[in-house]
C-alpha positions in Angstrom: 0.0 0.0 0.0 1.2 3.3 -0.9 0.1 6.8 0.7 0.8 10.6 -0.3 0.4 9.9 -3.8 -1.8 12.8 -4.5 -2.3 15.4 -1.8 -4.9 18.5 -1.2 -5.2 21.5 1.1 -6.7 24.0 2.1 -6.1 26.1 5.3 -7.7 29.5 6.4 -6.5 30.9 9.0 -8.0 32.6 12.3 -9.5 35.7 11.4 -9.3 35.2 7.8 -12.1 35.0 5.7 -13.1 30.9 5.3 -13.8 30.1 1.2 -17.4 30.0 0.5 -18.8 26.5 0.4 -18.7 26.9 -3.6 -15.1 27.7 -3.8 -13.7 24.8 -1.6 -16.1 22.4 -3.6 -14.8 23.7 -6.9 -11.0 23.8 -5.8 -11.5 20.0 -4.1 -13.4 19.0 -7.8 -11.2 20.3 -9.8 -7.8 18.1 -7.5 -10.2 14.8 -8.1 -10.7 15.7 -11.4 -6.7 15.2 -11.7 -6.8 12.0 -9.7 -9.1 10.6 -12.5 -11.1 9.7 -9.2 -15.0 8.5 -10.4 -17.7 11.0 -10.7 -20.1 9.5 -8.4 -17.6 9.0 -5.6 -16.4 12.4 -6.4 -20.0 13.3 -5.4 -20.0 11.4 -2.1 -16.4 12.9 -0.9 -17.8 16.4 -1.8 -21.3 16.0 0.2 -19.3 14.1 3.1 -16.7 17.8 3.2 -20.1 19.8 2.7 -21.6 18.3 6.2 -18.5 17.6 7.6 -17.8 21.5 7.7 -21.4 22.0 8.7 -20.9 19.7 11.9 -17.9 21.2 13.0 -19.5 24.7 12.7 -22.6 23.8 14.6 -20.3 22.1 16.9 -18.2 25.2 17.3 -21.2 27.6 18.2 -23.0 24.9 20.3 -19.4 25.7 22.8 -18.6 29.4 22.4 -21.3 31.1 21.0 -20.0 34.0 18.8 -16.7 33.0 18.8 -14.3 33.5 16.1 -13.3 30.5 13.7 -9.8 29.0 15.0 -9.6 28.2 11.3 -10.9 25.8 9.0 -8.5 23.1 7.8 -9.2 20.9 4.5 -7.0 17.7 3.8 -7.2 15.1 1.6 -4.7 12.2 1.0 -5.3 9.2 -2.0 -4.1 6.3 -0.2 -3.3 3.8 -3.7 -2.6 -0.3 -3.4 -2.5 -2.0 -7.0 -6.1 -2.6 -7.7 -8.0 -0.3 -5.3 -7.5 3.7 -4.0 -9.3 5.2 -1.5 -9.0 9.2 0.3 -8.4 9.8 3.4 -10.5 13.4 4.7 -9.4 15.3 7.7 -11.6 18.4 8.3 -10.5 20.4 10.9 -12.4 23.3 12.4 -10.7 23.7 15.5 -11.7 23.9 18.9 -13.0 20.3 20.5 -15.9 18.2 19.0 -18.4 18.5 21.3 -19.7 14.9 22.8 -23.2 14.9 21.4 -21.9 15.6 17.6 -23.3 12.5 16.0 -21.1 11.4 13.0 -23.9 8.6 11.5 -25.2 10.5 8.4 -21.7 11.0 7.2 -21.5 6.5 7.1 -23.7 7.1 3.9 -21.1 8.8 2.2 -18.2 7.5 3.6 -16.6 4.0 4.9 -15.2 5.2 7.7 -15.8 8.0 10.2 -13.9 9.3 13.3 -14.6 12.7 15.6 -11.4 13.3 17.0 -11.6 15.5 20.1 -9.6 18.7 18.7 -12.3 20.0 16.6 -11.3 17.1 13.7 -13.3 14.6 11.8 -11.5 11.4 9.6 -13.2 9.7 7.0 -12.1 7.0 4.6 -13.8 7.3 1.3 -15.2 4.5 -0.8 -12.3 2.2 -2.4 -12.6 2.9 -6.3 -10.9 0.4 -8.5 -7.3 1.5 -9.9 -7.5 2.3 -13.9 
């Protein structure tokens, strides 16, 4: 098994202004496009980003209302063997998960899902057959 072989961030930090929805789903479309990675999983990871980021926010103001964003962090890593690739999907929105976020829905999308307690979700995408 082979890891790193395609990597993709995206970082804004505190007190920045976070990329519209649009933009990180355009930028993260465009980096799967480039993997040759299957339109319909390239759906899935998409959604499973969209409501990941969604979590952490309602997380984040469910703890500190009207806090500021410790910045929202975006990385993805294709994780290759011979016949099959998969992505691993960190989303980061700092601050802590709180204990009641409920990472279920994402298991539609996803194989694999872990809240991590620094604010950080995990998620292991579908394995896609190698061309």
């Amino acid at each position: 098994m082979t890891a790193n072989t395609g990597q993709w961030r995206l970082a804004a930090e505190p007190g920045a202004d976070t990329p519209s929805s649009d933009q990180v789903r355009a930028l993260l479309r465009e980096w799967l496009r480039a993997l040759d990675w299957p339109r319909t999983q390239t759906a899935l990871v998409l959604k499973a980003v969209a409501r990941a980021v969604d979590a952490l926010d309602q997380g984040r103001d469910a703890l500190v209302p009207g806090s500021a964003p410790d910045g929202l962090r975006i990385g993805t890593t294709e994780i290759s063997t011979r016949r099959t690739r998969r992505l691993r999907i960190v989303v980061a929105g700092g601050g802590a998960v709180p204990a009641g976020l409920d990472p279920s829905p994402l298991h539609e999308l996803v194989d694999e899902v872990v809240a991590g307690p620094d604010g950080t979700l995990t998620m292991l995408s579908r394995v896609v057959p190698r061309w």
